[in-house]
Structure formats: structure tokens, C-alpha cells
C-alpha positions in Angstrom: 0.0 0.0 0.0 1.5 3.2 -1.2 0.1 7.1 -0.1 0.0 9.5 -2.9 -0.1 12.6 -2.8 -2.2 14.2 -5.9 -1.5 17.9 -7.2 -3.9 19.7 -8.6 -3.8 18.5 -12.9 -3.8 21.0 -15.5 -7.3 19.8 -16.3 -8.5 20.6 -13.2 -7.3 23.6 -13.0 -8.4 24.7 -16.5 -12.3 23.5 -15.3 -11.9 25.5 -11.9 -10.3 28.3 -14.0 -13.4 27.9 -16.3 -16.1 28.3 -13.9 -14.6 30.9 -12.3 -14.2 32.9 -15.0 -18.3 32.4 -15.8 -19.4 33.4 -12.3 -17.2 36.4 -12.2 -18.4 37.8 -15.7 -22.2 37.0 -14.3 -21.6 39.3 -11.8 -20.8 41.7 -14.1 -23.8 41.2 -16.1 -25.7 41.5 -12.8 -24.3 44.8 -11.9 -24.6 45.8 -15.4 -28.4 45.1 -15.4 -28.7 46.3 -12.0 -27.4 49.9 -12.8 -29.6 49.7 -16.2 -32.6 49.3 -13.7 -31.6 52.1 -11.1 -30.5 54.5 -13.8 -31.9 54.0 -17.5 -28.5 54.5 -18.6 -24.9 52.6 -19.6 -21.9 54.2 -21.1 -18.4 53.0 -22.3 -17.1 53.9 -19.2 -18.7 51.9 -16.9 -18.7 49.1 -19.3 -14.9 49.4 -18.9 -14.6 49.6 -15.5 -17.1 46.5 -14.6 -14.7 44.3 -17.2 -11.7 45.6 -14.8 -13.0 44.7 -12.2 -14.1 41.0 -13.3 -10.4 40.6 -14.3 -8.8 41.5 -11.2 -11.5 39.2 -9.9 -10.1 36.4 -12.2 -6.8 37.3 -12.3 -6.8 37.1 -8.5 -9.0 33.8 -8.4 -5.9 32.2 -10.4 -3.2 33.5 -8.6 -4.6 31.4 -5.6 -5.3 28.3 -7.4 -1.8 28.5 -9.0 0.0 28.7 -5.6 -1.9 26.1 -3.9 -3.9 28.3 -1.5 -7.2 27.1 -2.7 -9.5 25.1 0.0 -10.2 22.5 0.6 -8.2 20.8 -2.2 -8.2 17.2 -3.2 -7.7 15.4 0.0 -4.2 12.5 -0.3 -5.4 9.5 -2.1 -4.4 5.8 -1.0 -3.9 3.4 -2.9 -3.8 -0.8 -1.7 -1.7 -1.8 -4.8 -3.0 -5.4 -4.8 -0.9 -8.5 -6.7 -3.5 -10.7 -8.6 -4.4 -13.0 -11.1 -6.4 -11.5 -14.1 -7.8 -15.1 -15.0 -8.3 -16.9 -11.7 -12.0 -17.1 -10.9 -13.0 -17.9 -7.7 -10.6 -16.0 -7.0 -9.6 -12.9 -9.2 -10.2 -11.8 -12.8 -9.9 -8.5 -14.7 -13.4 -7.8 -14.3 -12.9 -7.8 -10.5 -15.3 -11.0 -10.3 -13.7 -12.8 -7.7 -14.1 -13.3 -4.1 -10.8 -11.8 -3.7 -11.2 -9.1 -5.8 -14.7 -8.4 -3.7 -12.2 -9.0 -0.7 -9.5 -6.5 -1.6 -12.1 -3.8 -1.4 -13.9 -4.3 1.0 -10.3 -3.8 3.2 -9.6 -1.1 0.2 -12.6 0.6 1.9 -12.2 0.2 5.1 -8.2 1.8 5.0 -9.6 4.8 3.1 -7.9 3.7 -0.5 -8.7 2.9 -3.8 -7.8 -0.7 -5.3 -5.0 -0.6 -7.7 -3.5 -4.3 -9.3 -0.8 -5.8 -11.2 -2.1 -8.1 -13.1 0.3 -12.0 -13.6 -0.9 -15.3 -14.0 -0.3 -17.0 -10.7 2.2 -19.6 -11.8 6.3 -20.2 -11.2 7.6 -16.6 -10.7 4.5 -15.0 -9.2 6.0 -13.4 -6.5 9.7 -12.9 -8.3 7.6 -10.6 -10.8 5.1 -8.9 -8.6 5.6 -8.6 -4.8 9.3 -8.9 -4.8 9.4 -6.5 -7.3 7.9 -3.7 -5.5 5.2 -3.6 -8.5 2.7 -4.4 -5.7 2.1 -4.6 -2.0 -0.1 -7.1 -1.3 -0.7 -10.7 -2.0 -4.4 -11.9 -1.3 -5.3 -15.4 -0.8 -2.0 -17.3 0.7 -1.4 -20.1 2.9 -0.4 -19.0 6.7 3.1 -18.7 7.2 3.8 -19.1 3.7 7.7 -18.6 2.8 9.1 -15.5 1.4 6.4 -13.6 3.0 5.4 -11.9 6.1 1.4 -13.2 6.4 -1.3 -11.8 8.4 -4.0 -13.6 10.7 -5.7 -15.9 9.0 -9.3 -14.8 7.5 -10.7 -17.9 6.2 -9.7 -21.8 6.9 -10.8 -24.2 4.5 -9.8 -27.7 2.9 -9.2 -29.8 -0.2 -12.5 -31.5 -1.2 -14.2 -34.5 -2.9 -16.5 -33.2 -5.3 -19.0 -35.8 -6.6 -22.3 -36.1 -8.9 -25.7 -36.4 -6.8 -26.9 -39.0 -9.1 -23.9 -41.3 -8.6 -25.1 -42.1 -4.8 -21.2 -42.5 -4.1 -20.4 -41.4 -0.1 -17.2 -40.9 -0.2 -15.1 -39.4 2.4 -12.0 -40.2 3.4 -8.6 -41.3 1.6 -9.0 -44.3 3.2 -12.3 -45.6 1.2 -12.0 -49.0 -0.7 -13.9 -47.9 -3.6 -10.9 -45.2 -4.4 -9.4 -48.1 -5.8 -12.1 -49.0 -8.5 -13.5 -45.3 -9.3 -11.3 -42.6 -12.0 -10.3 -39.9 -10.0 -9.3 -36.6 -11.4 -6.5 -34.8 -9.3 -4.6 -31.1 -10.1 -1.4 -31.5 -11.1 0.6 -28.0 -11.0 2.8 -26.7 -13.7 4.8 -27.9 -17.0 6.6 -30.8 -14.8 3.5 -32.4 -13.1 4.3 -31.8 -9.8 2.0 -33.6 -7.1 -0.6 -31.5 -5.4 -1.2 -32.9 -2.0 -3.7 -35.1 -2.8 -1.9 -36.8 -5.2 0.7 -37.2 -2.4 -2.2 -38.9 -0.8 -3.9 -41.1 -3.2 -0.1 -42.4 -4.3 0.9 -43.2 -0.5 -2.1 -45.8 -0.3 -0.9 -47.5 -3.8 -3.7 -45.6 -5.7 -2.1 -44.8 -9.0 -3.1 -46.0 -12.1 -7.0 -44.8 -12.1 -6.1 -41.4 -11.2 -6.7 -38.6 -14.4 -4.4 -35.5 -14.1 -5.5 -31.8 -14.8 -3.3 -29.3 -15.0 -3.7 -27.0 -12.5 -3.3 -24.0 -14.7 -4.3 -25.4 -18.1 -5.2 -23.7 -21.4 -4.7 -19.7 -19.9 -5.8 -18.5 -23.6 -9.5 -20.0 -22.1 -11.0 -18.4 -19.2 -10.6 -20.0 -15.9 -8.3 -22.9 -16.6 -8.3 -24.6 -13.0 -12.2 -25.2 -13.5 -11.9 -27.9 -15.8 -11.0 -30.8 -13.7 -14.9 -29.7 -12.1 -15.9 -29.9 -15.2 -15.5 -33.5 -15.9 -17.0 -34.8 -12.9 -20.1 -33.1 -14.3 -19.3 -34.4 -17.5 -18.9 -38.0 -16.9 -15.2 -37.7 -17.5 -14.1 -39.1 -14.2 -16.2 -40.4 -11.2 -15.3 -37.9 -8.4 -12.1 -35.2 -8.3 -9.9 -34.0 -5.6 -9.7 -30.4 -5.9 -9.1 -26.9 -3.5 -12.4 -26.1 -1.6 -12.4 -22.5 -2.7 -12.3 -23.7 -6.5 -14.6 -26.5 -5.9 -17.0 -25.1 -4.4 -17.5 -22.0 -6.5 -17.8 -24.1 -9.7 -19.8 -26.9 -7.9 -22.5 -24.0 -7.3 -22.5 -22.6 -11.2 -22.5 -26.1 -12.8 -25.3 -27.4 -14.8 -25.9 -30.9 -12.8 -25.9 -31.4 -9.2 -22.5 -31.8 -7.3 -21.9 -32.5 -4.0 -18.7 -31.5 -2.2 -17.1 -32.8 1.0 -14.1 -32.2 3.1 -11.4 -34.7 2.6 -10.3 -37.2 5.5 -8.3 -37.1 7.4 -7.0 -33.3 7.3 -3.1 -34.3 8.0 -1.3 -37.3 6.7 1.6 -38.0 8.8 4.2 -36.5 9.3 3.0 -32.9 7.6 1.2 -33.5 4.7 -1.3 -31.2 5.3 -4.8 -30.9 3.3 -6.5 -27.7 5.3 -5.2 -24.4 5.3 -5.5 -21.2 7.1 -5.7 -18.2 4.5 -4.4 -15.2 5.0 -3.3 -11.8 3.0 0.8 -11.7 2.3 3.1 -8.5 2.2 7.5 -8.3 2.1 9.0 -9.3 4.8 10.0 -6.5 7.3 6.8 -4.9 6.6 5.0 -4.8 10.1 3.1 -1.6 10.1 1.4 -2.4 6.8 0.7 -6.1 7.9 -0.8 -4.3 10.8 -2.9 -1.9 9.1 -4.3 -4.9 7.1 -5.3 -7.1 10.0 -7.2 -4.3 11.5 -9.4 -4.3 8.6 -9.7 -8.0 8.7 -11.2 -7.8 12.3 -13.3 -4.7 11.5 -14.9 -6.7 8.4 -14.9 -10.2 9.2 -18.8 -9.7 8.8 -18.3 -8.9 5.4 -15.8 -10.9 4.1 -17.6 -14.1 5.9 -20.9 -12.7 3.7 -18.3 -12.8 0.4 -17.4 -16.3 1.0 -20.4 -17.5 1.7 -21.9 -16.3 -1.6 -19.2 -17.7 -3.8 -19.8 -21.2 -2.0 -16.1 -21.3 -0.3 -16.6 -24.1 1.9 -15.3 -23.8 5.9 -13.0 -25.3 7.7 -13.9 -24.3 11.8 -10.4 -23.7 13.6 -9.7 -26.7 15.8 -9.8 -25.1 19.6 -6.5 -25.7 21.6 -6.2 -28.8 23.9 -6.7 -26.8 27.1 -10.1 -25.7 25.8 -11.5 -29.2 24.2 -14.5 -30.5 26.5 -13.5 -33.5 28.6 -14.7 -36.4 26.0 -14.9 -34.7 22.6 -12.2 -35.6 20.4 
């Protein structure tokens, strides 16, 4: 987030200058007509001396806008210069349709700024090209803790999901369910090489291999909203069920033309650390406290609001798990 401090534009001035110059020459018609009224008469003279004085009146009027003595002035403008994706729905697009888009200014809005972005496709060198570039500030939508950035509190938890057609009838819910075995099962691969997203990790640590169907996590980018197609072939037919990013699932779950369902996978953790929840938060440089701050003020301030924005684009929720000390005697 950067603070600007705008000057007064040429154009500005020339449309201050402009209806300055109209309301001064009205007054001179208005004297003008008022002395026709009192007298009967106008001469050269006191044509001369009105236009005189509607200079002077100008002339003055200028001098004050030109030297910055006229009030109030446009008020410092703030800016939240926001890293994002321009083809990324749930999350971010051009058009500002995502959730974080809708996000970013809400907390825009809540800090006084306007929204500002630099638009990359959220692939290998993001962050080189963007955020460590100083070409923007902020980095929406990033796990907790994340490396190479310094990450506010979280302000939404949620998990990788099993996303399923209604008229299948198939319950599944956990890793662990026999029927992986016989069912195709499309999985996000991410970038050129293939790497394993961690569900793949998953699915491949219990010997379930050969029946899985890999989409590439960011796809044909010429077509809008690549990582949507893997949701698209469990509605198709394509593949009996997919593993896919709540947030992503969810959304398209909600806008497809046949009926999914989506569930939290199960467990959340593989041992040691292979994680499949995640706690969300907004990312800035490292070192930069005050701004990281600033933001997680307006995080508490609208957690209403954003929880209204997730909610509407179907992001599904993960509830924080309460520390030991606080668990009920019996509950797990």
C-alpha cells in the first residue's frame, strides 16, 4: 500500500479556472443590469470599469489556485496496490469477479484507498515478478506462514475437497475408502513438470495410482478460468469424483449445470505434515510490520463482510480446531 499525494492536474485547473471565469463575468452582467434598472443609462465607461474589475477578480482567483492556497483541495489518495491473477476465478479476474477481488475492497474501503492491481498469472515466478518487485504490496489469498512472505492472521480456513455427482449415490469421504481403488479420479497436477498436489501425495501413498486422471492445475490460460476444468469433468462424466481446492470446488460446484456434492477430505493431515486444510491469510514483504498491521485491522473490522463474500461464492469452511486446554472433557 503506497500514499500519494495528488497535485492539482492541468485539467482541473483549467475547469476551476473555467467556472470561475463564468461566475465572475455574471456578476458583471448582474451589476450591469442592475445599474440599467436604477439608472436607464450605460456608457463606455462603466462598461470598462465592470470588465476591470471582473479581471482582477479572475486574475486574482488564479493566482490562488496557482499557488496552492485554494481550499479544501483534493484530500491525499491511498492506494492498496494489490498482486493478482487476471484469470483466476474464484478467485480474481480483470473484471474484479472474484471473491478476492470483492475481498480486496472491502479492506480497500475500510483503509480509506482505492484498489490498484498488477495483473500476472499465478504460476512459477508470481511473487519474483510482482511482490518482490515492488510492483505491488499485497498478496491476497495465501497459505499462513507461507515462505518468502510476512502473512497476516488468518481470514478464512478451509480444505481440499471430494467433489462428486448427486446421481452417482457415491459417499465418499475419506482417503482411506476402498472404492478409491475401482473409481477414476481426477487430481490437479501444477505446472509444465507435473508436480503432485497434496492429494496426489495422498492417493499415491495408499498404492492408488493407475485410475487417477491429471489436470493441470493451470491449463489452457488463452480459455477463461483454466483450473475449473477438472470440475468440469466430474459433471461431464469424464471421471467419477475429483480432488480439488475447496475455494475452487466449491464455486464451480455452485455454477454447474448438474448437481455436485462436495465434502471435506479425511483425514485433514497425513503424517508427518502433509497437510490438506489451510489457514488463508493476505501476504506482504517481509519486514513490513506496520502495513501487515494496518491490514489485520481491517480483517477484524470486516470479518462480517468478508464471511458474507465467502459464503456467496460457496467457499466451503473449515472451523479452527480449539487448543487442547479448551476441548471439553470427551470430545475428540
Amino acid at each position: 500500500m503506497v500514499i500519494c499525494h495528488a497535485g492539482l492536474p492541468l485539467s482541473r485547473l483549467s475547469s476551476l479556472l473555467l467556472r470561475f471565469d463564468r461566475s465572475a463575468f455574471a456578476g458583471i452582467v448582474d451589476n450591469v443590469d442592475g445599474r440599467e434598472a436604477g439608472t436607464g443609462m450605460r456608457t463606455l465607461a462603466s462598461r470598462g470599469t465592470l470588465r476591470k474589475r471582473g479581471l482582477r477578480r479572475l486574475m486574482a482567483g488564479a493566482l490562488v489556485l496557482g499557488l496552492g492556497g485554494w481550499a479544501p483541495g483534493p484530500r491525499p489518495s491511498r492506494e492498496l496496490r494489490v498482486c493478482a491473477d487476471p484469470n483466476n476465478l474464484p478467485f480474481s479476474n480483470r473484471r474484479r469477479e472474484g471473491f478476492e477481488n470483492r475481498i480486496a475492497q472491502v479492506i480497500a474501503a475500510d483503509l480509506g484507498a482505492t484498489v490498484r492491481y498488477t495483473w500476472w498469472p499465478q504460476r512459477r515466478g508470481f511473487i519474483r515478478n510482482t511482490l518482490a518487485a515492488r510492483k505491488c504490496d499485497v498478496v491476497m489469498g495465501v497459505p499462513r506462514g507461507v515462505e518468502r512472505m510476512l502473512t497476516t492472521k488468518p481470514y478464512y480456513r478451509s480444505s481440499y475437497v471430494f467433489v462428486l455427482r448427486k446421481d452417482r449415490h457415491l459417499d465418499v469421504r475419506s482417503f482411506d475408502d476402498p472404492i478409491l481403488r475401482r473409481l477414476r479420479i481426477g487430481v490437479q497436477l501444477v505446472g509444465d513438470d507435473y508436480a503432485n498436489t497434496p492429494p496426489v501425495h495422498a492417493l499415491s501413498a495408499r498404492g492408488i495410482v493407475g485410475n487417477l486422471v491429471g489436470y493441470s492445475l493451470f491449463g489452457d490460460y488463452s480459455q477463461p478460468n483454466p483450473p475449473a476444468r477438472v470440475i468440469d469433468a466430474v459433471a461431464a462424466g469424464d471421471v467419477d469424483l475429483a480432488v480439488a481446492w475447496g475455494p475452487l470446488a466449491g464455486y464451480f460446484a455452485k455454477h454447474s449445470p448438474v448437481e455436485l456434492q462436495v465434502v471435506p477430505v479425511s483425514p485433514a493431515m497425513d503424517p508427518p505434515a502433509l497437510r490438506f486444510v489451510f489457514e488463508i491469510s493476505l501476504g506482504v514483504r517481509q519486514g513490513e510490520e506496520t502495513l501487515r498491521q494496518e491490514l489485520e485491522g481491517a480483517l477484524d473490522r470486516r470479518k462480517p463482510a468478508i464471511g458474507r463474500i465467502l459464503a456467496e461464492y460457496g467457499v466451503p469452511l473449515v472451523p479452527p480446531i480449539p487448543p487442547p486446554e479448551s476441548r471439553a472433557i470427551g470430545t475428540p
